[in-house]
PDB file as gemmi writes it, atoms N, CA and C in Angstrom:
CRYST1    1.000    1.000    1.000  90.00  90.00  90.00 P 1                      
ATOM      1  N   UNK A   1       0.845  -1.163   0.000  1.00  0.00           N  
ATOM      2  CA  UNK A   1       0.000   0.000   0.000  1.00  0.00           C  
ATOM      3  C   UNK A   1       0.895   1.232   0.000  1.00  0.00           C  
ATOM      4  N   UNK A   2       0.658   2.119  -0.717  1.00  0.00           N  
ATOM      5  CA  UNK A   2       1.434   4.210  -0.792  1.00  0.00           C  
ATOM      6  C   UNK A   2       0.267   4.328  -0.286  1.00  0.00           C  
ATOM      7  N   UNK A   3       0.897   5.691   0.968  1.00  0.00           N  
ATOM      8  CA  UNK A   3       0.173   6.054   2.015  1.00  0.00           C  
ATOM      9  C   UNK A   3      -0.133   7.377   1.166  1.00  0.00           C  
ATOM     10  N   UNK A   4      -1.500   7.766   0.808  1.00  0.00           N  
ATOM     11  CA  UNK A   4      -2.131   8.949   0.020  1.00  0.00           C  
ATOM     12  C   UNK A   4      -1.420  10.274   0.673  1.00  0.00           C  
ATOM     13  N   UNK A   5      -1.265  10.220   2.060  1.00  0.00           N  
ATOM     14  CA  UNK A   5      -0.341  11.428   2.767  1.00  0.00           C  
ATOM     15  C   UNK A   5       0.468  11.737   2.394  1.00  0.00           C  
ATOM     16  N   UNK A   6       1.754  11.145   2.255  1.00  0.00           N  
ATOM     17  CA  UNK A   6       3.327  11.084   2.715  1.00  0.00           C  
ATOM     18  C   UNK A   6       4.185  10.121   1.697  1.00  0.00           C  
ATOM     19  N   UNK A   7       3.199   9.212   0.466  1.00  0.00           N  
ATOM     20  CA  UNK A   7       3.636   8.101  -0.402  1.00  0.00           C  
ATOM     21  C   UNK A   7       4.312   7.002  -0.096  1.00  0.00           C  
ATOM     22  N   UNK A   8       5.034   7.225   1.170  1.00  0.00           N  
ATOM     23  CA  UNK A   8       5.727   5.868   1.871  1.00  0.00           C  
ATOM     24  C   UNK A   8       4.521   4.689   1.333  1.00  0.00           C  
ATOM     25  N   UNK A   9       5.965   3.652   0.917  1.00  0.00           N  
ATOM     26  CA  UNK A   9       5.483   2.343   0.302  1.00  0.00           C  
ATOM     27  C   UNK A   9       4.987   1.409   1.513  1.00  0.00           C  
ATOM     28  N   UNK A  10       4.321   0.787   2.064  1.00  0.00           N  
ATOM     29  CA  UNK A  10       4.265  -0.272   3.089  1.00  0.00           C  
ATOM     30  C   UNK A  10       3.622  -1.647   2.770  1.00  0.00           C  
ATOM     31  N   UNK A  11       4.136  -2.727   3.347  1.00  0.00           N  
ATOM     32  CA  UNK A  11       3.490  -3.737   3.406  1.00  0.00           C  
ATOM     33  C   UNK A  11       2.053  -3.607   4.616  1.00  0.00           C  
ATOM     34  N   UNK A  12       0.829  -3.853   4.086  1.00  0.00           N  
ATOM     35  CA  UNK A  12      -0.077  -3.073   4.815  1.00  0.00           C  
ATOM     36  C   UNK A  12      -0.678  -4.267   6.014  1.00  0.00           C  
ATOM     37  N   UNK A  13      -0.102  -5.554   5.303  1.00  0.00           N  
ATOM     38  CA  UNK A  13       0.036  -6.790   6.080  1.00  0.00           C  
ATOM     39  C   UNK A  13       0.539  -6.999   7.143  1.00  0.00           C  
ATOM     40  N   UNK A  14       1.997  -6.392   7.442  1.00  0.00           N  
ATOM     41  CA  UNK A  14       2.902  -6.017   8.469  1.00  0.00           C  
ATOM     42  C   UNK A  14       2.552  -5.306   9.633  1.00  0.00           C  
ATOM     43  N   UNK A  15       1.558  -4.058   8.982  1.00  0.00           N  
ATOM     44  CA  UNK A  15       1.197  -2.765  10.206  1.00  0.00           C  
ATOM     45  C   UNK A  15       0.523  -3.600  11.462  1.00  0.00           C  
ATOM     46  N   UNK A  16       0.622  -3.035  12.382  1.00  0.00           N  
ATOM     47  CA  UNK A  16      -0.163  -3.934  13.590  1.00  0.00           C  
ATOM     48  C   UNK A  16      -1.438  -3.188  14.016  1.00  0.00           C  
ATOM     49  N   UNK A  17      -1.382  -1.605  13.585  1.00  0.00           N  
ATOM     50  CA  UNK A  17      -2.397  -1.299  13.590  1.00  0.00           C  
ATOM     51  C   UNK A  17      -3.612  -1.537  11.931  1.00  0.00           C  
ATOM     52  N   UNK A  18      -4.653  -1.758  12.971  1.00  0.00           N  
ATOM     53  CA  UNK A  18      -5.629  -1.842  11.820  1.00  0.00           C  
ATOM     54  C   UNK A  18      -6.657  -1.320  12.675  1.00  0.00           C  
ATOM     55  N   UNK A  19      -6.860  -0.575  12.085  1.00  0.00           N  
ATOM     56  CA  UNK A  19      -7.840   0.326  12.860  1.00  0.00           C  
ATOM     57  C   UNK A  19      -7.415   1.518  13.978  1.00  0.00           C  
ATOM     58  N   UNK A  20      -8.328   2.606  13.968  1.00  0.00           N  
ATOM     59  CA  UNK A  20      -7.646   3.986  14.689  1.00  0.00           C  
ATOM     60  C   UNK A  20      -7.828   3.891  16.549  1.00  0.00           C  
ATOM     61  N   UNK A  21      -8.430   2.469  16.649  1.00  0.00           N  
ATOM     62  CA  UNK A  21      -8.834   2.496  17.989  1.00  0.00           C  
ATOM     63  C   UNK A  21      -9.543   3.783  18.331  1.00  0.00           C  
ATOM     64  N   UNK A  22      -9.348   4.668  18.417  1.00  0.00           N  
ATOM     65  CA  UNK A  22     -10.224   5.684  18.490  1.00  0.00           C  
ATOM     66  C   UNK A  22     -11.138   6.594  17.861  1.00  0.00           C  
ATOM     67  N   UNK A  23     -11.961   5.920  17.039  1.00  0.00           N  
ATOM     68  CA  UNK A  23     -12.962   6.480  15.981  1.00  0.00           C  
ATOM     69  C   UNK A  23     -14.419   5.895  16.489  1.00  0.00           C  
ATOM     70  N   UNK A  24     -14.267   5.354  17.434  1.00  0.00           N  
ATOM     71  CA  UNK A  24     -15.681   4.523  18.119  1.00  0.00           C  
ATOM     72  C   UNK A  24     -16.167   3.843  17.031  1.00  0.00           C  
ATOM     73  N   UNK A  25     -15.915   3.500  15.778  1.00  0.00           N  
ATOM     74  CA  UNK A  25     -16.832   2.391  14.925  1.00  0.00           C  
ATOM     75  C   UNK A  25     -16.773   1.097  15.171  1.00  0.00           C  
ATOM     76  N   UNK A  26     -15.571   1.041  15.769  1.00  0.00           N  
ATOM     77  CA  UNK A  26     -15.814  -0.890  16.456  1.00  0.00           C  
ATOM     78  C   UNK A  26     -14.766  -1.527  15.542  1.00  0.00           C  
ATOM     79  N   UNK A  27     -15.060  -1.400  13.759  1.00  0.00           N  
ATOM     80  CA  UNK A  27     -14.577  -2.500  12.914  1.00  0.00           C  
ATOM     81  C   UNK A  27     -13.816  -1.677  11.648  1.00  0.00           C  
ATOM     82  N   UNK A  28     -13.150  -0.387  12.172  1.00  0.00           N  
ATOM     83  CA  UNK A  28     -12.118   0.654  11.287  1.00  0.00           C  
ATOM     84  C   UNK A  28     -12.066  -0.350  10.423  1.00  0.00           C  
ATOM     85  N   UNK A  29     -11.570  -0.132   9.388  1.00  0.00           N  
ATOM     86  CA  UNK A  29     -10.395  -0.783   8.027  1.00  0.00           C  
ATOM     87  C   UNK A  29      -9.552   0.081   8.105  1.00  0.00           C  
ATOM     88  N   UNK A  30      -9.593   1.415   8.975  1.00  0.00           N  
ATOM     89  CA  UNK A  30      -8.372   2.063   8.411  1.00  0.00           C  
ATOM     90  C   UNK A  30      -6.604   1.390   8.649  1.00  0.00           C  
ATOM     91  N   UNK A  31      -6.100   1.662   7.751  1.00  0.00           N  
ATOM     92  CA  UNK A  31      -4.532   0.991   8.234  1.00  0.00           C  
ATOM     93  C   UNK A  31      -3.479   2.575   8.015  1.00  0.00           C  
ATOM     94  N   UNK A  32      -3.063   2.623   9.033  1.00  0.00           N  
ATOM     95  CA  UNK A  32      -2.403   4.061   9.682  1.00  0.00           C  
ATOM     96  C   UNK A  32      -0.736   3.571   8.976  1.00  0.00           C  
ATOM     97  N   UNK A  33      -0.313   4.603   8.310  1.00  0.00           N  
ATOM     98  CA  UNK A  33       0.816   4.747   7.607  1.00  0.00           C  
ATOM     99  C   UNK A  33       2.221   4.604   8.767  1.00  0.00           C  
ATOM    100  N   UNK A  34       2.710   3.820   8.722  1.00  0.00           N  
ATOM    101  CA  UNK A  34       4.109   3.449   9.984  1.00  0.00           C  
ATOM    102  C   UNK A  34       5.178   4.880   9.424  1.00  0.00           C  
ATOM    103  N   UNK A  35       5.379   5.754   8.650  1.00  0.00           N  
ATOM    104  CA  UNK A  35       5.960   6.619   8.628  1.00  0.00           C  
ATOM    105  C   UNK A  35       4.991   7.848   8.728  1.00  0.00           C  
ATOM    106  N   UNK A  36       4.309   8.320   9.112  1.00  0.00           N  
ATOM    107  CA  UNK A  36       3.516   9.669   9.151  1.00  0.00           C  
ATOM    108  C   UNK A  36       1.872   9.177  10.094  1.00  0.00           C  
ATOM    109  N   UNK A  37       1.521   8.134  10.391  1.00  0.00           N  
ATOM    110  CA  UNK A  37       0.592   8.221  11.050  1.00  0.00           C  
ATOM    111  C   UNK A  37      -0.832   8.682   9.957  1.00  0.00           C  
ATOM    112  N   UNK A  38      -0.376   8.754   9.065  1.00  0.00           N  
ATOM    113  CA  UNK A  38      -1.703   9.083   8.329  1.00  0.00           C  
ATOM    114  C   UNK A  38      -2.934   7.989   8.018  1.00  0.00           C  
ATOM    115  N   UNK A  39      -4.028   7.838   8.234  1.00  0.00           N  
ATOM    116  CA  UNK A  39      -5.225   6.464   8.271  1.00  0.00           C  
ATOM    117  C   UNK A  39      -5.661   6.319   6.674  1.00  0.00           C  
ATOM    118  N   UNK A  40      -5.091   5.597   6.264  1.00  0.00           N  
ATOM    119  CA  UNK A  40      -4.972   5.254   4.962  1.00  0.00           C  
ATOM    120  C   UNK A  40      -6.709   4.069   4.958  1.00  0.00           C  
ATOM    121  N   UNK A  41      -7.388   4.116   3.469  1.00  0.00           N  
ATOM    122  CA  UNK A  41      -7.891   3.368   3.767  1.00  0.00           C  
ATOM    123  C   UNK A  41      -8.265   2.060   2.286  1.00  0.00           C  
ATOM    124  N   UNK A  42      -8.441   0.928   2.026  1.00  0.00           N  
ATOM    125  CA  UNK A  42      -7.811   0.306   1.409  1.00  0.00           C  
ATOM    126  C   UNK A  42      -9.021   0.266   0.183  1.00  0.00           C  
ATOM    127  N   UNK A  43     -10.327   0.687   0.443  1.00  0.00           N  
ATOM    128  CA  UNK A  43     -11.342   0.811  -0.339  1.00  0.00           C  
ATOM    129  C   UNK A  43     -11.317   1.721  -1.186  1.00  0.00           C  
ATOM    130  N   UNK A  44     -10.121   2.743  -0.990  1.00  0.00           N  
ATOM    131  CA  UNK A  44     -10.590   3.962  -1.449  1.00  0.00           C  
ATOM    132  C   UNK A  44      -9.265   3.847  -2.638  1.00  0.00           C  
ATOM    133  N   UNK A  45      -8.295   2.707  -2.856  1.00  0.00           N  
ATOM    134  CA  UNK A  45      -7.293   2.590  -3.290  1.00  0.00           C  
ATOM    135  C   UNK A  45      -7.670   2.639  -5.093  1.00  0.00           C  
ATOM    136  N   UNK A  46      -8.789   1.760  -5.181  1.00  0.00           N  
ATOM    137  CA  UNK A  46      -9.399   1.635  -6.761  1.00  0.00           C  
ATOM    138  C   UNK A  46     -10.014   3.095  -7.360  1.00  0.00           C  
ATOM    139  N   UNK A  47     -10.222   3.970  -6.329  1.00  0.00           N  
ATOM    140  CA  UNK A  47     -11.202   5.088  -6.520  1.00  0.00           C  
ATOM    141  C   UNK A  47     -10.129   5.981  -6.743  1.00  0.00           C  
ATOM    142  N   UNK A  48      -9.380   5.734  -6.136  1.00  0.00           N  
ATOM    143  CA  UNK A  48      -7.821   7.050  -6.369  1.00  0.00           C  
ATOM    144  C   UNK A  48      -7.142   6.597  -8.031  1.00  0.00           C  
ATOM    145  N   UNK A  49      -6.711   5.338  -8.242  1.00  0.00           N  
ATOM    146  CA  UNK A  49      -6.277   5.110  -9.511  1.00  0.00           C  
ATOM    147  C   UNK A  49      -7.097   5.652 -10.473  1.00  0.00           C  
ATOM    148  N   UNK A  50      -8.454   5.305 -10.184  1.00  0.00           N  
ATOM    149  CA  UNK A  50      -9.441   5.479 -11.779  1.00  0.00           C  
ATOM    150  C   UNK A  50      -9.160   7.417 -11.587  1.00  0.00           C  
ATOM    151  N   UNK A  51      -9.074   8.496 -10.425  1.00  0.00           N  
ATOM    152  CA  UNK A  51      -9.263   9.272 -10.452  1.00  0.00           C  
ATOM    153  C   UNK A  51      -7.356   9.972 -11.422  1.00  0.00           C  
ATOM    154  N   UNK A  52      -6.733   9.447 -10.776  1.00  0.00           N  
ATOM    155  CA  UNK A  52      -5.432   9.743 -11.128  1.00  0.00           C  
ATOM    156  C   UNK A  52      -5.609   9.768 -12.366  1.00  0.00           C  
ATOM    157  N   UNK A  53      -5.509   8.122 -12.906  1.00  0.00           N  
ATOM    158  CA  UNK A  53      -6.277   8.232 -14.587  1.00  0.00           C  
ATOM    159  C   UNK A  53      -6.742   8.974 -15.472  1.00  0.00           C  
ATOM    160  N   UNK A  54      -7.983   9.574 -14.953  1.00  0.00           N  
ATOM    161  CA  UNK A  54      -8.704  10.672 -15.595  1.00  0.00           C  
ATOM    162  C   UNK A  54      -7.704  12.013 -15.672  1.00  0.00           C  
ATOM    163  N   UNK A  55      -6.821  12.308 -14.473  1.00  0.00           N  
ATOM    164  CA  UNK A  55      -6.318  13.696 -14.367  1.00  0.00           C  
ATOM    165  C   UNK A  55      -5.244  13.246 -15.815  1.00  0.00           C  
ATOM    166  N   UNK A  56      -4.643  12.255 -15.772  1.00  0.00           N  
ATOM    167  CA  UNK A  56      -3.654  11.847 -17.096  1.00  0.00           C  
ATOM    168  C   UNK A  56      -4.509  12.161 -18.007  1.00  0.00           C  
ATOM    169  N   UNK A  57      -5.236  11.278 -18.312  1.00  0.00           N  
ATOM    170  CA  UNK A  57      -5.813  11.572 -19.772  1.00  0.00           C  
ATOM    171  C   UNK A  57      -6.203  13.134 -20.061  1.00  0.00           C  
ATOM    172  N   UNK A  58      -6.478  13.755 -19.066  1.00  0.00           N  
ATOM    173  CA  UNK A  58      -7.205  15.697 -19.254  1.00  0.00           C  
ATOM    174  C   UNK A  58      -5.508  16.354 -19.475  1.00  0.00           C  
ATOM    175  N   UNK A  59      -4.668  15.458 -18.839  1.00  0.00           N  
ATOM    176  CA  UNK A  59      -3.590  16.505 -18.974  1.00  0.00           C  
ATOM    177  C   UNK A  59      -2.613  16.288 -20.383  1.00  0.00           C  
ATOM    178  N   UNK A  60      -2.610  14.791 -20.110  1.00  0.00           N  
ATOM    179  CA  UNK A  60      -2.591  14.382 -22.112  1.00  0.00           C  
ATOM    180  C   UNK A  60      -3.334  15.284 -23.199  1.00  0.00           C  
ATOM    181  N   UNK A  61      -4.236  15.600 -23.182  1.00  0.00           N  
ATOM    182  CA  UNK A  61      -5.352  15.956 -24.221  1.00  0.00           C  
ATOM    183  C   UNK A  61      -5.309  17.713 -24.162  1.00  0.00           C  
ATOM    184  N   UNK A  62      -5.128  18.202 -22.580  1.00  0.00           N  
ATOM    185  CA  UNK A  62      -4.403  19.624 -23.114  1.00  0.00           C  
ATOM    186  C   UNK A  62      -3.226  20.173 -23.509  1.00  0.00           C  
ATOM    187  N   UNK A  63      -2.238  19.078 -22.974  1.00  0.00           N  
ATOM    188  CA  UNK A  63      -1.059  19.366 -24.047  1.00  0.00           C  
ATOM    189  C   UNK A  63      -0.554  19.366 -25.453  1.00  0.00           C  
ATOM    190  N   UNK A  64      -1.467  17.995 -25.670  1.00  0.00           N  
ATOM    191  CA  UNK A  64      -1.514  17.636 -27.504  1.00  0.00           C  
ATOM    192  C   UNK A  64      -2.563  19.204 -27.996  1.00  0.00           C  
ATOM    193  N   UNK A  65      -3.370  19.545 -27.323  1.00  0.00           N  
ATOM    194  CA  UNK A  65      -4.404  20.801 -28.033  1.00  0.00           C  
ATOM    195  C   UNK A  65      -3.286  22.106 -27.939  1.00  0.00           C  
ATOM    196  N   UNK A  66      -2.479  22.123 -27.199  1.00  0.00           N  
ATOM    197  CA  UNK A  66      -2.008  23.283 -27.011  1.00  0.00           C  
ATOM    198  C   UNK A  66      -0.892  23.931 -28.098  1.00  0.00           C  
ATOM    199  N   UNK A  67      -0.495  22.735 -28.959  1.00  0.00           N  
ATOM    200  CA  UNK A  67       0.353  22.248 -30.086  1.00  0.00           C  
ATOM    201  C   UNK A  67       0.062  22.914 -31.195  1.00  0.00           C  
TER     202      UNK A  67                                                      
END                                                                             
C-alpha cells in the first residue's frame, strides 16, 4: 500500500495497527501509515487510480491541443 499522505510504500500486512482504535466504529479498516501516522484506507485505493487516470488523460489531451 502508498500512504495517500506522505507516499511511503508499506506492506499493509505487516502494520499492527488496523484500525484507529479511536474512531468509536468498532470495525475501522483504516490501516495508519508506519511513517507519518496518516489512516490510509484500502477501499478507497481503486477510486484514487481510476481518479489519477482521468487527471492523465485531461492533462494528455491539453497538451496535444495546445500544439
Amino acid at each position: 500500500m502508498q500512504c495517500r499522505m506522505c507516499g511511503h510504500t508499506f506492506d499493509e500486512s505487516e502494520v499492527e495497527d488496523h484500525g484507529c482504535q479511536g474512531c468509536g466504529k468498532g470495525e475501522c479498516n483504516t490501516i495508519h501509515c508506519p511513517n507519518c501516522g496518516f489512516g490510509n484506507t484500502s477501499k478507497f485505493d481503486d477510486e484514487f487510480k481510476f481518479i489519477k487516470s482521468l487527471k492523465e488523460k485531461f492533462s494528455k489531451k491539453s497538451n496535444s491541443s495546445e500544439k
